[in-house]
BALOBA-1460 file (C-alpha; in Angstrom, 3 decimals):
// residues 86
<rec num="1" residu="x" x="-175.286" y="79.367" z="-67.226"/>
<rec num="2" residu="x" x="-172.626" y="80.332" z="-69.895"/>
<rec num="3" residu="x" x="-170.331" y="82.329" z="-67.324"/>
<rec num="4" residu="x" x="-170.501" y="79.876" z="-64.884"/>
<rec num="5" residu="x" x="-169.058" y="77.294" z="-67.406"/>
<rec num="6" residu="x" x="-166.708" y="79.491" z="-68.800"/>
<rec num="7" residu="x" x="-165.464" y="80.044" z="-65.322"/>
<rec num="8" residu="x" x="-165.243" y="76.327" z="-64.544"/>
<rec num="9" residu="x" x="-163.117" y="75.620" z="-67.717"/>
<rec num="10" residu="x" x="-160.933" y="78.870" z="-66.493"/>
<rec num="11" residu="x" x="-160.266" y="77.279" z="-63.274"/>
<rec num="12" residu="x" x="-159.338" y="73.836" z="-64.651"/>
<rec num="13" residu="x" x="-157.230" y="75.196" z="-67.142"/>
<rec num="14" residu="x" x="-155.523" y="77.742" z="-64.376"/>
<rec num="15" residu="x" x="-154.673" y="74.157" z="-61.721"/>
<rec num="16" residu="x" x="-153.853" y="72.407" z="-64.629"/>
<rec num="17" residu="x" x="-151.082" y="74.640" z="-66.066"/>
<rec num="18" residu="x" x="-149.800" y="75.700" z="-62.395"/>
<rec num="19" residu="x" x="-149.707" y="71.774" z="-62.025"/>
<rec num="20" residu="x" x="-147.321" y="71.370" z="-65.301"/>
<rec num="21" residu="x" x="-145.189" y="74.387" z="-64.393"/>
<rec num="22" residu="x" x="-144.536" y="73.024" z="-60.779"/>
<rec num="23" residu="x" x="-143.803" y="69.837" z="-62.202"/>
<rec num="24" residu="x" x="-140.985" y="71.195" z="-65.163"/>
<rec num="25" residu="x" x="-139.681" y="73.116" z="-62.153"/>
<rec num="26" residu="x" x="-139.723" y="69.997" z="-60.024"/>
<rec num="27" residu="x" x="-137.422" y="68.448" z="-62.408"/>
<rec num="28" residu="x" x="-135.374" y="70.911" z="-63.680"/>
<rec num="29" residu="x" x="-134.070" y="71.717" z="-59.440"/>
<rec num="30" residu="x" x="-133.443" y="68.186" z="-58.742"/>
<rec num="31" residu="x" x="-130.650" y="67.102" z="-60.719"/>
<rec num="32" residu="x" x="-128.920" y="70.738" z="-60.347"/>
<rec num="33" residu="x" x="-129.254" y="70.409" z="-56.184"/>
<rec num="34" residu="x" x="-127.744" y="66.805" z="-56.727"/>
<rec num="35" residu="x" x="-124.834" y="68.023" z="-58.860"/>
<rec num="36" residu="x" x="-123.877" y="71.019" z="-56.497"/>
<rec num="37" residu="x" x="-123.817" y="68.321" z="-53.056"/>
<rec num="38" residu="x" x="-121.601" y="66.124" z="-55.587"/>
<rec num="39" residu="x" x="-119.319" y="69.118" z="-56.303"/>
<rec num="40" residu="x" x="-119.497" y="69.442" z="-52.084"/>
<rec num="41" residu="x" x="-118.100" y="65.756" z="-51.905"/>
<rec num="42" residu="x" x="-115.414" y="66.293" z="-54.345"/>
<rec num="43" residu="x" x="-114.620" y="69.652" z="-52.572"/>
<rec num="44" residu="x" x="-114.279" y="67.884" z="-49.249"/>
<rec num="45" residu="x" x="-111.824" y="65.362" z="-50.753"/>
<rec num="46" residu="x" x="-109.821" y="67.743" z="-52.217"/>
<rec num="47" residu="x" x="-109.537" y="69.971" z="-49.126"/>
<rec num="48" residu="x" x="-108.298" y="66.725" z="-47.559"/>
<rec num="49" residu="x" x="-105.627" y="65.861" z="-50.031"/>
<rec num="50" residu="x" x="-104.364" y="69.118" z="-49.779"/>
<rec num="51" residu="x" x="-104.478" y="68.513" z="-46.054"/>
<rec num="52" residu="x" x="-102.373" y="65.312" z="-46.471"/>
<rec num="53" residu="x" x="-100.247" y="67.112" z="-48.823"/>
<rec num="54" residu="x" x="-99.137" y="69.980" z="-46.274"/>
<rec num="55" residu="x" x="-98.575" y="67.814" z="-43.454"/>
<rec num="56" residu="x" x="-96.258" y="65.514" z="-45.387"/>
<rec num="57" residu="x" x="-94.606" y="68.710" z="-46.138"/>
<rec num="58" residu="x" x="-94.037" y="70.082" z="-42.399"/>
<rec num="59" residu="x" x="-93.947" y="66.903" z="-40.800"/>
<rec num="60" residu="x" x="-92.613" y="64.158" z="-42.889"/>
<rec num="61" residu="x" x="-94.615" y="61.028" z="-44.190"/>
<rec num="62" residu="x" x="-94.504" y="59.149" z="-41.540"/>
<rec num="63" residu="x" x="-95.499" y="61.798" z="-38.955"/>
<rec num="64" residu="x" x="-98.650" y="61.570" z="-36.351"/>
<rec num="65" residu="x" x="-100.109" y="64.380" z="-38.218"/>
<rec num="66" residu="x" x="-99.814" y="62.472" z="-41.641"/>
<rec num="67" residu="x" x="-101.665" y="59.544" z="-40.628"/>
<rec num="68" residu="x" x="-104.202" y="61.662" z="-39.002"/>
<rec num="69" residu="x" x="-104.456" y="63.073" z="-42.231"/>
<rec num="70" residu="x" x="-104.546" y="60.166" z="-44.582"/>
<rec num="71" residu="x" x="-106.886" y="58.537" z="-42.067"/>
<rec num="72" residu="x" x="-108.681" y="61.725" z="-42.544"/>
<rec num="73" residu="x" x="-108.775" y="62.100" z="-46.302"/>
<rec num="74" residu="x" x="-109.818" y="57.652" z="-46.320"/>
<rec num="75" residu="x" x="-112.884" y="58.751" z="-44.090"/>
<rec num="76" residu="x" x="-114.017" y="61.509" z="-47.074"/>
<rec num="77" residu="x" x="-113.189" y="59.293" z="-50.086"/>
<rec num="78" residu="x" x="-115.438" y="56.889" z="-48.321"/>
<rec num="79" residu="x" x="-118.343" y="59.249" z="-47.606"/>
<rec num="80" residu="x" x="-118.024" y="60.501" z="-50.700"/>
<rec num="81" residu="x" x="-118.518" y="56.776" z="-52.438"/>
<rec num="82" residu="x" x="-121.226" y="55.660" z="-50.008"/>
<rec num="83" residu="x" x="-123.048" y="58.672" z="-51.632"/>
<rec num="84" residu="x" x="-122.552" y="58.547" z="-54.748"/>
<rec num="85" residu="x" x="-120.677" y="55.541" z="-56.019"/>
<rec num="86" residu="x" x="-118.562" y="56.862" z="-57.459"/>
């Protein structure tokens, strides 16, 4: 009757600590994942400014290819808010 107890107490405590480990590691992904899809958004923006930024360059500021890329880089600053609010 002992080992049978013994066992049940060894099972608990196994499910119980697997439960609290899953949980820490639950937490400790989430905010990471969130920050690296932020740093995605900002990346995005970026790339677009610098897309603005070289067709200003080549083309002039009022070219075709200027407004496609400040309509472009409006479109990723607004993703990029609708997000994250920031």
């Amino acid at each position: 009757m002992t080992s049978q107890t013994a066992e049940k107490r060894f099972r608990v405590r196994t499910l119980l600590l697997s439960a609290a480990i899953l949980g820490v590691l639950a937490f400790a992904v989430v905010p990471r994942a969130s920050a690296e899809s932020y740093e995605a958004c900002q990346r995005r923006v970026a790339k677009a400014e610098y897309r603005l930024h070289e067709a200003v360059e080549h083309h002039g500021w009022d070219s075709r290819q200027a407004d496609h890329a400040r309509h472009e880089l409006r479109e990723e600053r607004e993703r990029c808010w609708n997000e994250w609010h920031r």
